[in-house]
N, C-alpha and C positions, 0 to 999 in steps of 0.2 A: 598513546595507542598506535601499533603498529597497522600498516597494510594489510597483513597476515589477519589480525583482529578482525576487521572492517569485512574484510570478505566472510570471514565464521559468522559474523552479526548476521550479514546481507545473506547466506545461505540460510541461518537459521530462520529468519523472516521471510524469505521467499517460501519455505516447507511449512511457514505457519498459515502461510495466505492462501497454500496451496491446499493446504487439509480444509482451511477453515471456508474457500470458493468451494472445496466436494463437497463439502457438508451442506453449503447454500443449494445447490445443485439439485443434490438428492431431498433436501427439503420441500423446494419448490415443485420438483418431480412426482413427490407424494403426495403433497396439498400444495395446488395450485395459488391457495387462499392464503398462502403464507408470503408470495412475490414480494407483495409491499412493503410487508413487515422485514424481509428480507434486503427488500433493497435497502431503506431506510438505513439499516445497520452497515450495510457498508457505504452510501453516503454520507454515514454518519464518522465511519472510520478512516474515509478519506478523505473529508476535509477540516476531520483532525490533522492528520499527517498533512497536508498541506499547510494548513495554517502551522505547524510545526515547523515546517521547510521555511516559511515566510521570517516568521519569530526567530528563526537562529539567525538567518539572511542578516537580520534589521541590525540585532546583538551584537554579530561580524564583522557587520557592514561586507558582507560577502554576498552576491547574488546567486545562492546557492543552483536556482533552475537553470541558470544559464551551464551549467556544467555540463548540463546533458541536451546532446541535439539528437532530437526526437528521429528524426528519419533513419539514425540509425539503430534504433531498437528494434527488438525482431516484434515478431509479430504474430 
């Protein structure tokens, strides 16, 4: 897999999280009563992806999170 690859992944996953937070957005916008249920799903979503990030680390033996220093993400 090329560089070139990895960034097509990481845009198309960025535009999926992006649809898929408007969507959370306007759910909870309309029914309040939905918060929970909503958060739930993406706590639920991201510590899959996390414990993903951990599992390939361990596989590797590469400390995948150390790749990225947080201070410099935007914000």
């Amino acid at each position: 897999m090329t560089e070139q690859n990895i960034d097509t992944h990481l845009r198309e996953a960025l535009s999926h999280l992006e649809l898929a937070l408007n969507q959370s957005v306007r759910c909870v916008l309309e029914n309040d009563s939905a918060k929970k249920e909503i958060g739930l799903k993406w706590e639920q979503f991201l510590g899959e992806f996390i414990g993903l990030v951990r599992e390939k680390g361990k596989k590797s033996r590469l400390n995948l999170l150390s790749w990225i220093t947080f201070p410099r993400m935007k914000s």
